[in-house]
LUMTORLUM-212065 format. One record per residue (C-alpha): residue in three letters; x, y, z. Coordinates in steps of 0.05 Angstrom, whole numbers, plus 5000, padded with zeros to 4 digits. Layout:
ALA_X_Y_Z
...
! end
This chain:
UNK_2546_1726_5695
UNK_2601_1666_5689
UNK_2581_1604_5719
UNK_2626_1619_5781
UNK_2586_1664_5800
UNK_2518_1638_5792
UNK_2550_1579_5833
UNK_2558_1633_5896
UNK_2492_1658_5895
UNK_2456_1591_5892
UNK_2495_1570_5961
UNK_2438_1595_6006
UNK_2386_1564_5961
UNK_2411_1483_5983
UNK_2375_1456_6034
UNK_2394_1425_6091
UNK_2376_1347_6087
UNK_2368_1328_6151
UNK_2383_1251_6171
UNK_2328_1206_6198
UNK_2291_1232_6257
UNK_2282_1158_6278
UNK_2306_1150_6345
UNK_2356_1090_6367
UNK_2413_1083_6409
UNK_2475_1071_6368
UNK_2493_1010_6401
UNK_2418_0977_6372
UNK_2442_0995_6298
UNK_2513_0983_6300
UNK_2537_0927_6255
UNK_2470_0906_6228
UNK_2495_0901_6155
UNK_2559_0855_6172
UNK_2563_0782_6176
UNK_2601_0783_6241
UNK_2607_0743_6308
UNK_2538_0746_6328
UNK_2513_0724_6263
UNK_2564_0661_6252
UNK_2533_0634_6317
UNK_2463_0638_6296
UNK_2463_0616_6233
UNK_2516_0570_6235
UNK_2533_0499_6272
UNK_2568_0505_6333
UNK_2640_0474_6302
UNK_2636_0506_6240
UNK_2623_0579_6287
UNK_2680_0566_6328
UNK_2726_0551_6271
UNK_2710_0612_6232
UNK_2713_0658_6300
UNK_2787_0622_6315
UNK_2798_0643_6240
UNK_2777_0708_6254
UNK_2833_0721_6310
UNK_2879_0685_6266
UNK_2888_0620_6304
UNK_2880_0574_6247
UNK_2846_0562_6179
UNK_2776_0552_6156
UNK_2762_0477_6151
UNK_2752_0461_6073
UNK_2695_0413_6093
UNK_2653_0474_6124
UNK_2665_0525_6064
UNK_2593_0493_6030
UNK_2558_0513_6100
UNK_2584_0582_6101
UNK_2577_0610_6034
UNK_2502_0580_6041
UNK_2498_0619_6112
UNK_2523_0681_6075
UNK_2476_0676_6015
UNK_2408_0671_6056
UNK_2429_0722_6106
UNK_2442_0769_6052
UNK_2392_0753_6002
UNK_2346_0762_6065
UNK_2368_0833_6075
UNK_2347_0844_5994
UNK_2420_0833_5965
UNK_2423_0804_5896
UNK_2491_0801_5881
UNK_2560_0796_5915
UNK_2626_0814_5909
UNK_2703_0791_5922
UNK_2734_0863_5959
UNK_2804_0874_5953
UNK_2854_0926_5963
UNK_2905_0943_5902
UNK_2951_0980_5902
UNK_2916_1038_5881
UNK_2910_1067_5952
UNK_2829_1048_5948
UNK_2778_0994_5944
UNK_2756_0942_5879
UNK_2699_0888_5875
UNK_2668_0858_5810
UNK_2595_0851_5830
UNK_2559_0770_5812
UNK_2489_0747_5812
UNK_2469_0709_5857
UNK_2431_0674_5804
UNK_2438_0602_5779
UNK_2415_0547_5745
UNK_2384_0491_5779
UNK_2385_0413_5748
UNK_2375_0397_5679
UNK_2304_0436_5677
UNK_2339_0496_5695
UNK_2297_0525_5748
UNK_2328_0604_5764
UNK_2355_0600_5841
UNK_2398_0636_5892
UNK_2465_0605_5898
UNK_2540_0615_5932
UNK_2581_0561_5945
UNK_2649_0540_5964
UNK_2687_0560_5903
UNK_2657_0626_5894
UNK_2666_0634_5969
UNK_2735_0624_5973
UNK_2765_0646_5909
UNK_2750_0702_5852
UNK_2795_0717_5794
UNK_2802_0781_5756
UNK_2848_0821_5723
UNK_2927_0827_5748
UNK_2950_0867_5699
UNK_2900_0913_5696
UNK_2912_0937_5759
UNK_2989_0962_5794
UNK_3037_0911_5805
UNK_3103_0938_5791
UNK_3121_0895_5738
UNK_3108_0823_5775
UNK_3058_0810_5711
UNK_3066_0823_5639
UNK_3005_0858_5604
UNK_2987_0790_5563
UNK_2999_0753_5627
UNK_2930_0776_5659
UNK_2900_0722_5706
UNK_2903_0741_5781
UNK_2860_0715_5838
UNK_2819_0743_5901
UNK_2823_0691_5959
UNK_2769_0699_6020
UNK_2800_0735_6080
UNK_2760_0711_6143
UNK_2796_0757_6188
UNK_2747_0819_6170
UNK_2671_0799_6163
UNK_2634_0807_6105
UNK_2576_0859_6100
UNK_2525_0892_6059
UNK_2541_0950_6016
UNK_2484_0984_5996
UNK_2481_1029_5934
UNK_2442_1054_5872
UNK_2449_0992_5846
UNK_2414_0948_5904
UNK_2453_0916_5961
UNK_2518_0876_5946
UNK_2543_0823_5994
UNK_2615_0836_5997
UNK_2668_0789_6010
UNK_2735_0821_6038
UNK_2788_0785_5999
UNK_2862_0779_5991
UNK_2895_0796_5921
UNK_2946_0761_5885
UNK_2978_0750_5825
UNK_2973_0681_5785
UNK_3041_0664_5808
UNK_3028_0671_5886
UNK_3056_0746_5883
UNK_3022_0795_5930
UNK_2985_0857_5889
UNK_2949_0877_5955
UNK_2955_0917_6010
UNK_2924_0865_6058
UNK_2967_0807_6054
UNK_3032_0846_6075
UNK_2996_0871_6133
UNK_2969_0809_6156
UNK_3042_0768_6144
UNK_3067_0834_6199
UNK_3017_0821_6238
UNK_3020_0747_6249
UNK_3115_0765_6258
UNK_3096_0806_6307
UNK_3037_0768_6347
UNK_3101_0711_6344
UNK_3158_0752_6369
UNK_3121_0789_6421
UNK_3084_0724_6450
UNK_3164_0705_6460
UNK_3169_0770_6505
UNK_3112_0755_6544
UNK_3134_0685_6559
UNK_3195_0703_6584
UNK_3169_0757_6627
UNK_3119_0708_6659
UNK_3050_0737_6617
UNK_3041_0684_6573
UNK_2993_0701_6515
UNK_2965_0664_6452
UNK_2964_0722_6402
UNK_2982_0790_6409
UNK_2962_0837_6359
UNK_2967_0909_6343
UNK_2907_0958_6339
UNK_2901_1021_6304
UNK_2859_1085_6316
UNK_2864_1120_6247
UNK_2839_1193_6254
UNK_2814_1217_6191
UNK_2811_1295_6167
UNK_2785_1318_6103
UNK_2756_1380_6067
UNK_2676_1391_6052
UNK_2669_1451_6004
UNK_2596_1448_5961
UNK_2594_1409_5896
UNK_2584_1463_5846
UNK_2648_1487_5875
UNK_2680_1418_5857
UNK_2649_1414_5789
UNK_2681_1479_5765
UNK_2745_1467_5784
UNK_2773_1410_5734
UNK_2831_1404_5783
UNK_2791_1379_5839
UNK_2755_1334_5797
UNK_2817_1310_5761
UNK_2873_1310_5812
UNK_2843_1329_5891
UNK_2882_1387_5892
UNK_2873_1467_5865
UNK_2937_1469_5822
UNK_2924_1548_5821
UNK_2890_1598_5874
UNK_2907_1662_5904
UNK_2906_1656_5989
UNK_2849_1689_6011
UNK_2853_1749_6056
UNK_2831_1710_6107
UNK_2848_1641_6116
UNK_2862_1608_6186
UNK_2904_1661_6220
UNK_2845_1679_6271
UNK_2850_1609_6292
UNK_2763_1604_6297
UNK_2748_1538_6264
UNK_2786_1490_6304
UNK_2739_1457_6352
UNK_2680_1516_6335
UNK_2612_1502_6327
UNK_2592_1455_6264
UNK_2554_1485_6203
UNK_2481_1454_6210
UNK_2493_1425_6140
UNK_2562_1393_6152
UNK_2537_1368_6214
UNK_2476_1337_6169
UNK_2528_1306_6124
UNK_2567_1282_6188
UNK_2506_1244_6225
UNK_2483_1219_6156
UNK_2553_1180_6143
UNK_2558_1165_6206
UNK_2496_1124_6222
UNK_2514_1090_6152
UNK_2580_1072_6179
UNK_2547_1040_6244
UNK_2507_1000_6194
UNK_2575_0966_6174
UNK_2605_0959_6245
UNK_2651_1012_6232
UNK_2654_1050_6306
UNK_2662_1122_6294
UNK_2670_1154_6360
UNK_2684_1232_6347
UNK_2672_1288_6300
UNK_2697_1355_6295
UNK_2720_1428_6260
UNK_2797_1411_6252
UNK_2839_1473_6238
UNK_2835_1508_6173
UNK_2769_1535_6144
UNK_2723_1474_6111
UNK_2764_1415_6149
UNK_2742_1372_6196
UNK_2764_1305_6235
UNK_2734_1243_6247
UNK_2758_1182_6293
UNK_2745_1111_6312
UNK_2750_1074_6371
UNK_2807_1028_6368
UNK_2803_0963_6332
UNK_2857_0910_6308
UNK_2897_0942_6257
UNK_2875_0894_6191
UNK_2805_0908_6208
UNK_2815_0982_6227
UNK_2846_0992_6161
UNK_2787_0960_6124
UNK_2739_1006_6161
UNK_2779_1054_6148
UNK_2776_1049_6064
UNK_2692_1040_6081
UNK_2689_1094_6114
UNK_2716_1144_6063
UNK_2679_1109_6006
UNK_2617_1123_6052
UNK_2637_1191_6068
UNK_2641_1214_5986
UNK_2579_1181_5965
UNK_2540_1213_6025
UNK_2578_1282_6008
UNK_2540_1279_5939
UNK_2483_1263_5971
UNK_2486_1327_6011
UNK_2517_1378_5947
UNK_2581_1374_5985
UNK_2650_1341_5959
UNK_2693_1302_6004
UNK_2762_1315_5992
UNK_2816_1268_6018
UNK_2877_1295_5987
UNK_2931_1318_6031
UNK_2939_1387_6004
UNK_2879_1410_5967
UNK_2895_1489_5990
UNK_2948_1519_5987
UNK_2968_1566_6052
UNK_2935_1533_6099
UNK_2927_1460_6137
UNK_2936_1402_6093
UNK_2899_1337_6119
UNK_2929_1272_6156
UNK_2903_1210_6183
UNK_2943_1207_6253
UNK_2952_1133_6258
UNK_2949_1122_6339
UNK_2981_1053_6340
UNK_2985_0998_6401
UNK_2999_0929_6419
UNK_2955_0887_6458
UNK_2945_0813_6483
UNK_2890_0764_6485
UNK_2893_0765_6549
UNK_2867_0839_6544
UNK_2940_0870_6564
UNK_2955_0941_6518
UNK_3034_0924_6514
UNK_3041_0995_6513
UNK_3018_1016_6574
UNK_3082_1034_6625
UNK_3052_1010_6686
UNK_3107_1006_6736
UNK_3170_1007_6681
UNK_3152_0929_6671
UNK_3206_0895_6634
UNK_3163_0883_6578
UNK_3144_0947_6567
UNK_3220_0963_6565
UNK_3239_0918_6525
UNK_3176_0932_6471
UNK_3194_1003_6485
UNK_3270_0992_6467
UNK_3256_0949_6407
UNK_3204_1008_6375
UNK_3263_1059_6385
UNK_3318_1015_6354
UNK_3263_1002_6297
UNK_3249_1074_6285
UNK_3325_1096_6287
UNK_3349_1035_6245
UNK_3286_1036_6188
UNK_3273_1121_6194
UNK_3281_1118_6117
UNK_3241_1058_6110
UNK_3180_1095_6156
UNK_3198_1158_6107
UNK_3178_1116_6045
UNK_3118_1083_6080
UNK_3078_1146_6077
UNK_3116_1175_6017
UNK_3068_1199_5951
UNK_3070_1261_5905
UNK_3008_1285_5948
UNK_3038_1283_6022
UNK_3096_1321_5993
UNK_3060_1379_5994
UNK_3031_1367_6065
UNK_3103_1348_6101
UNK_3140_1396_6130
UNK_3081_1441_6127
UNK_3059_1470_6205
UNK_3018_1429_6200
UNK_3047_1362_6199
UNK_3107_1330_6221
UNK_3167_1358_6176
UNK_3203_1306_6134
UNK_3264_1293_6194
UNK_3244_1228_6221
UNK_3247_1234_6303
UNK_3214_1201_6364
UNK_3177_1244_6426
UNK_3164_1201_6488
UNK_3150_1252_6546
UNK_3196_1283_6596
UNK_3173_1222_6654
UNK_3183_1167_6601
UNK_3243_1199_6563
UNK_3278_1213_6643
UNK_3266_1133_6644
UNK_3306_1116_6583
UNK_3364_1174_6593
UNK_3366_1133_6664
UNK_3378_1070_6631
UNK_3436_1089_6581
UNK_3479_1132_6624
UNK_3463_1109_6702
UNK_3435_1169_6730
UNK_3378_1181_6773
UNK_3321_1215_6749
UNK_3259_1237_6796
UNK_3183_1217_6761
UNK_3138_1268_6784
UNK_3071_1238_6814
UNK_3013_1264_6773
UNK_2997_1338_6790
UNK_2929_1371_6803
UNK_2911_1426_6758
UNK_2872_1478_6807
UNK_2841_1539_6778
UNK_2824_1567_6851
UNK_2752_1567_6827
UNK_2706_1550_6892
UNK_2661_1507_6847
UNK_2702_1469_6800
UNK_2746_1406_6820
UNK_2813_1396_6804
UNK_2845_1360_6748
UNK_2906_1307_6747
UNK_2951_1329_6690
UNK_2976_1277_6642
UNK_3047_1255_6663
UNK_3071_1288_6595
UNK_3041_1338_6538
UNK_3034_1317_6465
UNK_3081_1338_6419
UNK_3039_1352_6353
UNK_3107_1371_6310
UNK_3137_1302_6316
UNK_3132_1251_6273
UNK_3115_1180_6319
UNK_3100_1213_6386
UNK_3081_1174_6455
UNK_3018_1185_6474
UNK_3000_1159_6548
UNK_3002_1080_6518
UNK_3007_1089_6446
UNK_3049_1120_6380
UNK_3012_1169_6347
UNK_3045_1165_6277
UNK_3034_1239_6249
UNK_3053_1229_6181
UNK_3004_1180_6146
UNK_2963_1222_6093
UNK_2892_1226_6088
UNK_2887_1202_6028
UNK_2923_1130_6040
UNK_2921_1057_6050
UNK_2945_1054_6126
UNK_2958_0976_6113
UNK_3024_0999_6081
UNK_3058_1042_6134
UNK_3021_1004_6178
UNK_3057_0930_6157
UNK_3127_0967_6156
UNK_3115_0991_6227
UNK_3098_0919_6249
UNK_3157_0881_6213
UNK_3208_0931_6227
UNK_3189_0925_6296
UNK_3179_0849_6302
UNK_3257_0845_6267
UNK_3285_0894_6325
UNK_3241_0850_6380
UNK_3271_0781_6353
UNK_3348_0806_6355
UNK_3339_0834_6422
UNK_3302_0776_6448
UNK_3360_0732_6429
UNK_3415_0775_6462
UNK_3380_0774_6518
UNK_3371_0694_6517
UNK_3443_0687_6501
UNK_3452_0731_6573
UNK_3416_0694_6604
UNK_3444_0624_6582
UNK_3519_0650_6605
UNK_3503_0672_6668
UNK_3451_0623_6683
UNK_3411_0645_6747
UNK_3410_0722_6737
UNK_3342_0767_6750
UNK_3323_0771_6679
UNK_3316_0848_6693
UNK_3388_0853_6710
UNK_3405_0803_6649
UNK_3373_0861_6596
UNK_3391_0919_6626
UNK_3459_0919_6587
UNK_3425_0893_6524
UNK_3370_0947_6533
UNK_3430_1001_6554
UNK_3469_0985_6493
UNK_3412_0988_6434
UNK_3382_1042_6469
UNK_3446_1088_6468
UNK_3447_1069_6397
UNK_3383_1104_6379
UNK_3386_1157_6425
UNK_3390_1208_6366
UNK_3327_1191_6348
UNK_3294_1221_6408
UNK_3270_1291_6417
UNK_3217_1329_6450
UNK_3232_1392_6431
UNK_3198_1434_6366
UNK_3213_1402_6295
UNK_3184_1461_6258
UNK_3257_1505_6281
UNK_3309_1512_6238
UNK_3351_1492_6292
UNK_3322_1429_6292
UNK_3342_1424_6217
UNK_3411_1436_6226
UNK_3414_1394_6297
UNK_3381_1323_6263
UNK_3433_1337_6207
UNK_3490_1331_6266
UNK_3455_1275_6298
UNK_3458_1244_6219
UNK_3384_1233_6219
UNK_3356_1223_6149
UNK_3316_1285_6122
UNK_3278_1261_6048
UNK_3239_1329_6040
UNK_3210_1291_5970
UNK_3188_1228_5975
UNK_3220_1205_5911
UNK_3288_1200_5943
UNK_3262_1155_6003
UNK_3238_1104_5954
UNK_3306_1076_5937
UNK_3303_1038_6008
UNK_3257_0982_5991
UNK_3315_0952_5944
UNK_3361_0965_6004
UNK_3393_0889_6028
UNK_3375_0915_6097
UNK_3303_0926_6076
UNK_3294_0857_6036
UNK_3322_0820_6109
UNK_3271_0858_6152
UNK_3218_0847_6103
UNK_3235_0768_6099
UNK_3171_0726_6110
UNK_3125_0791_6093
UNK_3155_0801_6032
UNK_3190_0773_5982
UNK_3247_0818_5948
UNK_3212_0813_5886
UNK_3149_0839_5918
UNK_3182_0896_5956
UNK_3214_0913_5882
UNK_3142_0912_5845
UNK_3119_0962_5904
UNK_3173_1000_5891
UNK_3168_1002_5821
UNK_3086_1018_5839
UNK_3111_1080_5877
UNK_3157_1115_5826
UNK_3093_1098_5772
UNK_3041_1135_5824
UNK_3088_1190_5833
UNK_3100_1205_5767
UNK_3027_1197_5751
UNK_3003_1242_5800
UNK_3046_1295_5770
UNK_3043_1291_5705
UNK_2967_1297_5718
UNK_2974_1361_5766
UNK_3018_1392_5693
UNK_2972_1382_5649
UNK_2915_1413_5691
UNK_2955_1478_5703
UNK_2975_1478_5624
UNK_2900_1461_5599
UNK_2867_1510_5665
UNK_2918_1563_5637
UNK_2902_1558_5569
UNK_2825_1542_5560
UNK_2796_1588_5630
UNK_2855_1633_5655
UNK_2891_1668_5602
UNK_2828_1680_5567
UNK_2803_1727_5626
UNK_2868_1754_5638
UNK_2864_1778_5560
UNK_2799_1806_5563
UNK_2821_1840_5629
UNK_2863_1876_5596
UNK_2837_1886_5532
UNK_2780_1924_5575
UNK_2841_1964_5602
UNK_2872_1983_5540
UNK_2798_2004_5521
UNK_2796_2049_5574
UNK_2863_2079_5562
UNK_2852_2090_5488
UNK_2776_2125_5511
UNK_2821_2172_5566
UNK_2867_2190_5515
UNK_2806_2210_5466
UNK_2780_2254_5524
UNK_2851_2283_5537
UNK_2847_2265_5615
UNK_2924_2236_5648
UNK_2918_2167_5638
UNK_2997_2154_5675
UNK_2967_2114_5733
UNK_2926_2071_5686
UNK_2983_2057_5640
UNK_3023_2037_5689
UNK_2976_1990_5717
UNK_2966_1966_5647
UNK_3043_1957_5638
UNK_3043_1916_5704
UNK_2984_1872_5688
UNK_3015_1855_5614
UNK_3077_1842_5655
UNK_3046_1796_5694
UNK_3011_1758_5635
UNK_3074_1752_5600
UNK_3103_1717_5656
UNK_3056_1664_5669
UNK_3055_1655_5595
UNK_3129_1651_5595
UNK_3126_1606_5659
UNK_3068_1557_5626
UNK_3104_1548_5564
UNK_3174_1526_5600
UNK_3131_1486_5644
UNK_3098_1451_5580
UNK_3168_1449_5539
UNK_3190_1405_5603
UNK_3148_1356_5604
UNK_3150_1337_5531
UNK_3225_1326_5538
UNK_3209_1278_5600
UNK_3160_1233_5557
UNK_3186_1166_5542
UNK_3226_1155_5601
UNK_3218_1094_5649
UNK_3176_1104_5717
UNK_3231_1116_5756
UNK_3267_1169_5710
UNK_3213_1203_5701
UNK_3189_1201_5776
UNK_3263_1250_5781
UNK_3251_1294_5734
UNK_3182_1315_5760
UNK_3217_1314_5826
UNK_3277_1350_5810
UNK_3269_1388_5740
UNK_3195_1403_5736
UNK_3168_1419_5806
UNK_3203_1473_5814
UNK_3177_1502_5749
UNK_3110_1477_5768
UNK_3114_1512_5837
UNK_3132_1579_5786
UNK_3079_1578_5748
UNK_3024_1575_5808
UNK_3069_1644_5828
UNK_3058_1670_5767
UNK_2988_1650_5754
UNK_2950_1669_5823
UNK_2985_1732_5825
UNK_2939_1747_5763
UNK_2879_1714_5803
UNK_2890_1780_5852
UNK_2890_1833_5796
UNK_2843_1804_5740
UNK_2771_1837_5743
UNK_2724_1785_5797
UNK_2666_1786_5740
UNK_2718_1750_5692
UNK_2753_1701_5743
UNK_2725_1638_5715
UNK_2745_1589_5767
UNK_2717_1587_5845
UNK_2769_1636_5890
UNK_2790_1596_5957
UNK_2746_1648_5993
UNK_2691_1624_5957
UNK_2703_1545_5968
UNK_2726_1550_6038
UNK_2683_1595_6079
UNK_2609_1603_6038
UNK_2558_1535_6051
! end
């Protein structure tokens, strides 16, 4: 028996590990490892709390002459709580976390007495490694040094692991020269345009604010399959993904795992990461079966986007290490299966005031909402290639476009009520609003419902949703700090130049309604990005061939998109987030990941091909030809049998054939720059790659199961 199969019939032999029976409500338990607002006040002075918690909402900087006070604060909280180390935690640009882990242990006075110690300078600045990590060519390999600078906006908190419990620091990352290598420092610099920009609009309208900020509601779906699964399939391990499998017969065409009733031990693995999450202040608010066999969904409240997108890398870092714990693997890429639903992380995306205003909200067609409204379409329709980019990698290429997210065409769905409003606007014509309608089922015993003034349009990709964008086409595997920070400056740029029309109305014809002032401002950029609106299904072909008349940008690879961050346009918008020579290093980081990632997937499907799959294919049919020769011995027909040995040799010869063109290919590529070589995996070798997987899982379906080394899809997705 291969080790494939013992794998299968050791499944009902796991046990269920079953969370903590301890009862508490969630609220007791949430945020008990983080350093947050309730903490600074107890443990800290009164002026040194309320300068931190005005640093927090990003109202002004930490006070130099508290740093001593706070880093001691930090240290006895969290040596209290049984940490003995801490940590600087930054966000390359690998798409993931990084902290270097320091005793807290010192020397005291000349007799060198061992004690517990963090102060000011550890507190506020870390150095490691630049080069070591992507950066797009802002740092030469021999130039190394690169720093971590405290970020007080996001708490710090306790991560606790096999190693003990680590205070960790959130932290910016930069390069020795001042360059940004994070993903955190763009998105703050967006966040602190747009908070500027919008706080204009609200003046102007008579709602003054302080800050505005946006928030974020990232909802996360993944893949659980069990871990001896995982470990026998290099690819997974290696890459995320299963570079080869056959569909199963059944997959998600009887449409019976979306929303249905959890698997006790997922649901084990869900409560256990989820109290852990609590732990760190992270508020998880739903969990469910998403779509296709083995996936599932889970969602936060809303929070303001920097810290959502913290939470957000914590909370998949939590979510494999508890996997493990449970002999499950947590798979975040955005395509691990073929033929069925890849996985997204719908980024529902808002603006909202101090004062406790969501911008978003269209309560009585206020003229800051239509103004916000007409800035975010102009935005969209201006920057769609820019957006494109934003959530462009060699592993949401195979998710785009695929029913099951938003196809590569770059549109905007706002709602028939909402979309009436705008068509209104640009060419003068009335349009009735329908009052919210009661649903009645003519039941005795159940009330009615109000319907939602519009549906939601899963196909598109930035849909209105009641008071928010849902941006569809973020994968589940990423950073949302990046599309996140191009969604804030683009629309902070549009904001500023429409702002300043209107201004320059309003100073010529001093004394006009301000309303009446922006309508033809509002009119005019509005029938300018009209083509970007539609509410109708982008899966069609129509749709294809329609966007291409409306000249809509359609990057079906990613590759191409990424030419737009060294677009003059681009390096304007991006002008006090990001330098050009910043936006050229991420760039540069983009083709390097993309090539990366496939030149990794080719050399799985050569070595899987080699070392585990043409070896059973060649017993297969060496056990055939035995057969045949035995038949012919006996004198029985053997026709059928030949010709199913002629077909299966066939098909052997072709994968060979397709294998060896695919390896051929990529030795040619080597020695190319990142960028070359990013288009020639995109152009020349994916579609030999794409062959090969043909070839190859059409021998999955005909070699002998006993012989099939690696785990089929139906084993994976539906056994636990």
């Amino acid at each position: 028996m291969n080790e494939r199969l013992k794998a299968v019939g050791t499944i009902n032999q796991i046990p269920t590990e079953h969370p903590s029976q301890e009862k508490s409500s969630h609220s007791k338990t949430f945020g008990q490892n983080v350093f947050g607002k309730i903490q600074i006040n107890q443990n800290l002075p009164k002026k040194i709390a309320v300068n931190w918690l005005a640093a927090m909402d990003g109202c002004e900087a930490i006070d130099r002459n508290h740093l001593d006070l706070i880093a001691d604060a930090l240290k006895k909280w969290a040596v209290g709580k049984g940490a003995t180390h801490y940590s600087h935690w930054f966000q390359p640009l690998t798409g993931r976390c990084s902290e270097k882990h320091n005793s807290f242990l010192a020397w005291k006075g000349a007799s060198g007495t061992p004690i517990e110690e963090l102060d000011a300078r550890q507190l506020l600045q870390g150095e490691t490694d630049a080069s070591s990590l992507p950066n797009g060519g802002l740092r030469k390999t021999a130039a190394g040094r690169g720093y971590t600078i405290w970020d007080p906006t996001t708490p710090a908190f306790l991560w606790e692991n096999a190693d003990g419990i680590t205070l960790c620091i959130p932290a910016l990352f930069l390069s020795w020269t001042g360059e940004a290598l994070d993903s955190k420092i763009p998105l703050l610099r967006s966040e602190q345009k747009l908070s500027k920009v919008v706080c204009r609009l609200l003046k102007m309208s008579g709602k003054p604010a302080k800050r505005v900020f946006s928030t974020l509601g990232p909802e996360q779906e993944y893949f659980l399959i069990d871990r001896s699964f995982f470990n026998l399939r290099p690819d997974l391990v290696l890459s995320g993904r299963t570079v080869f499998g056959a569909r199963p017969v059944k997959g998600q065409q009887m449409e019976d795992h979306y929303f249905a009733t959890i698997d006790p031990r997922v649901l084990a693995f869900m409560r256990d990461f989820e109290e852990a999450a609590r732990l760190l202040a992270i508020p998880i608010a739903t969990h469910h079966n998403e779509v296709a066999p083995a996936q599932y969904e889970t969602a936060p409240l809303y929070e303001r986007t920097p810290l959502a997108a913290d939470h957000n890398l914590l909370l998949m870092e939590i979510m494999r290490q508890k996997a493990a714990q449970h002999h499950l693997a947590c798979l975040f890429h955005e395509k691990p299966f073929a033929g069925i639903n890849g996985s997204g992380k719908h980024c529902n995306w808002s603006l909202a005031a101090d004062t406790g205003l969501n911008l978003l909200e269209p309560k009585e067609n206020s003229f800051s909402f239509l103004v916000l409204l007409t800035a975010i379409l102009r935005a969209v329709y201006q920057h769609a290639a820019l957006l494109r980019a934003s959530i462009g990698s060699a592993q949401n290429d195979w998710r785009i476009g695929g029913f099951e997210a938003p196809p590569s065409i770059l549109s905007v769905y706002l709602g028939e009520p909402l979309e009436n409003v705008v068509r209104q606007i640009i060419h003068g014509r009335k349009n009735t609003i329908d009052s919210k309608r009661l649903i009645e089922l003519n039941l005795s015993n159940i009330l009615p419902i109000h319907a939602d003034d519009a549906d939601r349009n899963r196909t598109s990709f930035f849909a209105f949703n009641h008071n928010r964008f849902e941006f569809r086409a973020v994968g589940s595997s990423q950073n949302v700090a990046w599309p996140m920070s191009i969604l804030n400056t683009i629309v902070a740029d549009s904001l500023q130049l429409i702002l300043d029309e209107i201004e320059d109305g309003l100073s010529r014809h001093g004394g006009e309604e301000l309303l009446a002032a922006a309508l033809p401002i509002l009119r005019k950029h509005l029938k300018e990005s009209e083509n970007i609106i539609f509410s109708g299904d982008n899966y069609t072909p129509e749709w294809q061939q329609e966007a291409a008349n409306r000249s809509l940008p359609n990057f079906s690879k990613s590759f191409h998109s990424f030419a737009v961050l060294r677009d003059p346009k681009t390096q304007r918008v991006f002008q006090g987030v990001l330098s050009a020579d910043e936006l050229n290093g991420r760039q540069e980081v983009l083709y390097e990941q993309y090539a990366k990632v496939m030149d990794i997937d080719c050399q799985l499907m050569i070595e899987l091909f080699h070392t585990q799959i043409l070896p059973a294919a060649l017993r297969y049919q060496k056990k055939w030809a035995k057969s045949i020769s035995r038949i012919i011995d006996l004198e029985i027909p053997e026709g059928k049998q030949r010709q199913h040995l002629s077909l299966l040799s066939e098909q052997i010869n072709d994968a060979m054939g397709a294998i060896d063109d695919l390896e051929l290919n990529l030795k040619k590529a080597q020695g190319l720059g990142w960028e070359a070589l990013a288009r020639v995996f995109c152009e020349l070798i994916l579609p030999r790659m794409e062959k090969a997987r043909k070839s190859v899982d059409l021998l999955e379906n005909q070699v002998d199961d006993l012989l099939w080394p690696l785990p089929k899809y139906r084993e994976m997705l539906f056994l636990r």
